[in-house]
N, C-alpha and C positions, 0 to 999 in steps of 0.2 A: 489637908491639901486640897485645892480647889483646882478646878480645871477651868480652864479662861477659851475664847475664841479667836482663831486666828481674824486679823482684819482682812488680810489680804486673799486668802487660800478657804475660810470658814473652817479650818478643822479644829478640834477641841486638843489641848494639851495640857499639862499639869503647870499650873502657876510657877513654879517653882526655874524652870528653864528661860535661858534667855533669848531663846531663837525658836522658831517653827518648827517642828522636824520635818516637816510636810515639806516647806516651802523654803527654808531658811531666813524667813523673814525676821528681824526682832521684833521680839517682844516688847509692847508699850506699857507693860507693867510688870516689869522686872523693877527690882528695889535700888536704891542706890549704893553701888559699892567702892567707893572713893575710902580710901582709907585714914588715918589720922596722916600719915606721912605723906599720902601725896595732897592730903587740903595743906599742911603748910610747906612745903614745896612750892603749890602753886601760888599761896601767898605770898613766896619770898620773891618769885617771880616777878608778882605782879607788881611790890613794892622795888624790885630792882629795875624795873620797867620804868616807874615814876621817877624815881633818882636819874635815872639817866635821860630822860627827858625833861627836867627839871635843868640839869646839867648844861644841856646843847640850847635850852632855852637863854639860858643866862650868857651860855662861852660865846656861842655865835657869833658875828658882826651883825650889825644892824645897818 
């Protein structure tokens, strides 16, 4: 485990945390923790997003 520097405050803390303890700042190297279920969640989203704007595109009056 590696200890990184705050940007904001300079204090030292262990990588591993995703905040400052110092300062409460986050952390800008923290890992990414998105999980399987919410990457496709946000894809259905974002496909249900399209459909319906594909939708209002067509229904509309012009």
């Amino acid at each position: 485990m590696a200890n990184i520097q705050c940007l904001y405050c300079g204090q030292e803390f262990p990588d591993n945390l995703s905040e400052c303890p110092s300062c409460q700042a986050p952390s800008h190297f923290r890992k990414n923790d998105w999980s399987a279920d919410t990457k496709k969640r946000f894809v259905g989203f974002v496909i249900l997003v399209a459909i319906f704007c594909a939708f209002m595109i067509v229904y509309l009056p012009r």
